[in-house]
N, C-alpha and C positions, 0 to 999 in steps of 0.2 A: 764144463759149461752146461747150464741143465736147460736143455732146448725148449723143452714146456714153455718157461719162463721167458725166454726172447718169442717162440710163438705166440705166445698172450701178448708180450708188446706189441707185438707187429700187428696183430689184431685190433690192437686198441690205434695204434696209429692210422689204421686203415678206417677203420669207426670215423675219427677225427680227421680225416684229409682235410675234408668239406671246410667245416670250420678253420680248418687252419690254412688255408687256401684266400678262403674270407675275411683276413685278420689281415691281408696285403691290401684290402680294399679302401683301410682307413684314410681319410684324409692326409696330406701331407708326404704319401709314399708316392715319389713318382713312376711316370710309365714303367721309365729301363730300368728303376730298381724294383719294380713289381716283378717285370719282366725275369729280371737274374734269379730273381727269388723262387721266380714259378719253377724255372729250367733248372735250383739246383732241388728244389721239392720233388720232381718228375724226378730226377738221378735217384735222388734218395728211396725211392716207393721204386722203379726198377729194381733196384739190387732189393731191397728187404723182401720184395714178392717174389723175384727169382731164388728158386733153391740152390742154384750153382753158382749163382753172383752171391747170395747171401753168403753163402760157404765163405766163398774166398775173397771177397770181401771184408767180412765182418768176423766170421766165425773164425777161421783160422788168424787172422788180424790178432783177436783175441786173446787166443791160445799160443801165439807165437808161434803159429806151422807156417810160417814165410822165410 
């Protein structure tokens, strides 16, 4: 897995939180499903910013170290 490459994502994801946080505001999404959406975005940005939840998480996920 070449780390660079998922760093640069996670950069770019972090760049765009904002907007994509914004994208739950359009009409026709209600409260609780804004709601579930915020809390699984917050999960998501947890683990990708933590290096030790990224790991094992994702990175070993990956790779099949589970």
């Amino acid at each position: 897995m070449n780390i660079k490459h998922l760093d640069e994502s996670i950069a770019k994801f972090n760049e765009l939180r904002p907007q994509i946080e914004e994208a739950l505001n359009l009409p026709g999404i209600d409260q609780r499903t804004r709601k579930n959406a915020l809390t699984y975005i917050d999960g998501f940005y947890e683990i990708v910013n933590d290096p030790k939840k990224r790991k094992r998480e994702i990175e070993d996920d990956c790779l099949g170290n589970r």
